[in-house]
C-alpha positions in Angstrom: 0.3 -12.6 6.8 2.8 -14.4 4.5 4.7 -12.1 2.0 7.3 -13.4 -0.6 8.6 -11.9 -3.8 9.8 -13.3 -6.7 11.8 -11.4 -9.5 11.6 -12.0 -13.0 14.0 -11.2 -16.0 11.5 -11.1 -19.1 13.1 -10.8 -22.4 15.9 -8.4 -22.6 14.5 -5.1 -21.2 12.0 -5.9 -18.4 12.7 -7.3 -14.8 9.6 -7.1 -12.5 8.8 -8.5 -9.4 5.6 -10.7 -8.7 4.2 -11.0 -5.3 2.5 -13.9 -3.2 0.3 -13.0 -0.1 -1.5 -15.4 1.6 -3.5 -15.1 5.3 -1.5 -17.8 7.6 -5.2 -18.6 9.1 -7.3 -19.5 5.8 -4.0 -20.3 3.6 -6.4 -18.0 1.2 -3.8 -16.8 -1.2 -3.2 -14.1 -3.7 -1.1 -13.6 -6.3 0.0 -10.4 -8.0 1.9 -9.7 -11.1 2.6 -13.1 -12.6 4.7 -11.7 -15.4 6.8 -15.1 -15.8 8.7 -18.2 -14.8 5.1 -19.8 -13.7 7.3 -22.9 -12.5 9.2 -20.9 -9.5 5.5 -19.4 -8.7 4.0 -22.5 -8.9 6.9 -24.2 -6.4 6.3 -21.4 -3.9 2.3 -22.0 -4.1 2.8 -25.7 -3.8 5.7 -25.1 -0.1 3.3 -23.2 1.5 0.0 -25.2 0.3 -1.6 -22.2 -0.8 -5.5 -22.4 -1.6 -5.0 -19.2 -4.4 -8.2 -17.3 -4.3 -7.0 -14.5 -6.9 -4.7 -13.6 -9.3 -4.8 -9.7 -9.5 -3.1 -8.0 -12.4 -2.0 -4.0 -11.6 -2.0 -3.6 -15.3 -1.8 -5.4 -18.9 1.8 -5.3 -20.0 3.4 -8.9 -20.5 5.5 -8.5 -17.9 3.0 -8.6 -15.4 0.6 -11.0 -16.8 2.4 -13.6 -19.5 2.1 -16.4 -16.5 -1.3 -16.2 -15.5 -3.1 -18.4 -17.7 -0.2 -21.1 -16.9 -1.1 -20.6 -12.9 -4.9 -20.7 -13.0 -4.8 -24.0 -14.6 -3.0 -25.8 -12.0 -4.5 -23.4 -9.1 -7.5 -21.7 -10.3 -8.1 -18.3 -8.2 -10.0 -15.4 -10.1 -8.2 -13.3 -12.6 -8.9 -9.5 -11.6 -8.0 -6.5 -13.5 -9.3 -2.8 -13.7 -12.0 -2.7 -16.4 -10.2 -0.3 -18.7 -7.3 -2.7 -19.3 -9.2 -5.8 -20.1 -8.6 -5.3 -23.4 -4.5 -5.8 -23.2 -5.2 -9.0 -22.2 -6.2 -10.3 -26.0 -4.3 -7.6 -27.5 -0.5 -7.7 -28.1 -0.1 -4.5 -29.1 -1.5 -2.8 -26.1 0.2 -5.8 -23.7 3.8 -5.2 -25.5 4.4 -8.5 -25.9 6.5 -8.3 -28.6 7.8 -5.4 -27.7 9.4 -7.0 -24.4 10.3 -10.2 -26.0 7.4 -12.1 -24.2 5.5 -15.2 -25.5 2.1 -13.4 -26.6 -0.6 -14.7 -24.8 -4.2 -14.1 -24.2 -6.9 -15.0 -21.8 -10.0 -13.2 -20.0 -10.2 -11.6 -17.0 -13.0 -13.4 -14.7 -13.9 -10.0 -12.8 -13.4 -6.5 -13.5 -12.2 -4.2 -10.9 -13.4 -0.7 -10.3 -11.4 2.1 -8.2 -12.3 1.7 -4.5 -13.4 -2.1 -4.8 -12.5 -4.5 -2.0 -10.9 -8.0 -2.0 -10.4 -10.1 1.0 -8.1 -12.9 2.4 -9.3 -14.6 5.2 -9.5 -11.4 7.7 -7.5 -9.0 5.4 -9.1 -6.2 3.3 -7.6 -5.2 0.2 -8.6 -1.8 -1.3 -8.2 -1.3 -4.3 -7.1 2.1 -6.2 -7.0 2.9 -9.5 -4.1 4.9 -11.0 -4.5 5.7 -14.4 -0.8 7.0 -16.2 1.2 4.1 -17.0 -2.2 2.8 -18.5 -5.2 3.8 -18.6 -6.5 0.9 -16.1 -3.4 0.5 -14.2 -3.9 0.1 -10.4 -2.8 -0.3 -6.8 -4.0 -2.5 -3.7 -3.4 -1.0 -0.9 -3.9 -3.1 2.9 -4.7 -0.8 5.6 -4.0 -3.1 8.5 -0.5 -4.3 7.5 0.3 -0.8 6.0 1.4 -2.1 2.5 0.7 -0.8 -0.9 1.6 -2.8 -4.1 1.9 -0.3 -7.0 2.5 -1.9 -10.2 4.2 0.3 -12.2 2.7 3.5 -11.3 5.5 4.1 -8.5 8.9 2.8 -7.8 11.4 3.6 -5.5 12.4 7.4 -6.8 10.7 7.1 -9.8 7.1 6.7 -11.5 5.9 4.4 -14.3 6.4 5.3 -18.2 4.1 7.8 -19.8 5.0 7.3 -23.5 3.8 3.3 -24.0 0.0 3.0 -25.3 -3.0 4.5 -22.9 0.0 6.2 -20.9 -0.8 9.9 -19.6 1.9 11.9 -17.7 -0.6 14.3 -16.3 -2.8 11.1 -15.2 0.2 9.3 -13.6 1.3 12.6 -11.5 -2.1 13.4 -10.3 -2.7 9.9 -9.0 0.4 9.6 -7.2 -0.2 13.0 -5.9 -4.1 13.3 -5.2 -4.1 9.4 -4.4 -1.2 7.6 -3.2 0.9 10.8 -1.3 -2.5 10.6 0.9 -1.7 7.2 2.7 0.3 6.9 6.4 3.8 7.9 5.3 4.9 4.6 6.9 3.4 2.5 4.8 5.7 0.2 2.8 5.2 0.4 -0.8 6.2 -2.7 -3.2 6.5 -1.6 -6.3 6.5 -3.5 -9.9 9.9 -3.1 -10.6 12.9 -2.6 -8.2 13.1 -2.2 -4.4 10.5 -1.4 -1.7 10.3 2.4 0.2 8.1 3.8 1.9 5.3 6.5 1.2 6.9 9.2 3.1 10.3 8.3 1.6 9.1 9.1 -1.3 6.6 12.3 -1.0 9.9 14.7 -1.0 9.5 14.0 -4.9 6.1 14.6 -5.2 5.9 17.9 -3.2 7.8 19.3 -5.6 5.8 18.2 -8.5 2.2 19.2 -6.9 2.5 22.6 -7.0 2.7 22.2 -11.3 -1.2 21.8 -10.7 -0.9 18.5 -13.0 
């Protein structure tokens, strides 16, 4: 499996990162996060002939979504995101747009994702888990087989995702990290939506702490 990252400064408050995973076999190809800079993700498709199958969004803010539309046109692939976020994808107030400095922008999703649902790429299953707290529909895809977890912005590197920003739940956003994501293989390398990698068990000092609240 292929794995690149590309990194994004959107506005004057928001870098994130966007990820491209594609299955060497198939060239099958999926994109997350496409917050920006469609050109450099559009290069990167084009050098390793990608055949883009999805774009999958982990949640509706604009720096994670403003260069999707500008992708599918040139590659298709199906835009994915959790049913409960749809709606920030036509509405700039829930997608911050403005807020972030981001070109608003609005398009439909062409399948909704539920927690648990699976997505493939060539031989590789990707689960997917939902994670409400930084929205309400915010999610992560997790890949058993190459141990990887992409998180969005529920969880960074010694940090979680914002709780204050529309549909955000700090309660929500505790208990999914805890109850969800603190259950995978501590090696497993998450990616998050902002900032470096680390690992689950890295990471599960934090939220040891934290579980015993009874969030």
């Amino acid at each position: 499996m292929i794995l690149k990252r590309i990194k994004f400064q959107l506005g004057d408050i928001s870098d994130a990162n966007c990820y491209i995973i594609q299955d060497e076999d198939t060239k099958e190809t999926m994109i997350i996060d496409p917050g920006a800079d469609a050109k450099e993700i559009e290069d990167m498709l084009n050098t390793i002939e990608a055949n883009l199958k999805y774009i999958v969004l982990t949640h509706c803010h604009a720096d994670h979504i403003s260069g999707t539309q500008a992708i599918k046109e040139k590659f298709g692939g199906q835009i994915l995101i959790h049913i409960k976020d749809e709606e920030g994808l036509h509405n700039s107030d829930i997608s911050l747009s403005e807020y972030i400095g981001a070109e608003i922008v609005t398009f439909h999703a062409d399948a909704r994702l539920n927690d648990e649902d699976l997505i493939h790429l060539g031989e590789n299953e990707f689960k997917i888990i939902h994670t409400p707290g930084h929205t309400h529909g915010g999610i992560c895809i997790y890949c058993e087989k190459e141990k990887m977890l992409f998180s969005g912005d529920t969880m960074f590197r010694g940090s979680w995702g914002r709780t204050d920003l529309p549909t955000g739940n700090f309660v929500d956003i505790i208990n999914s990290i805890t109850d969800k994501l603190m259950k995978l293989p501590k090696e497993t390398i998450v990616y998050p939506g902002h900032g470096k990698s680390t690992r689950i068990g890295d990471e599960e000092p934090i939220y040891l702490e934290l579980k015993p609240k009874k969030y």
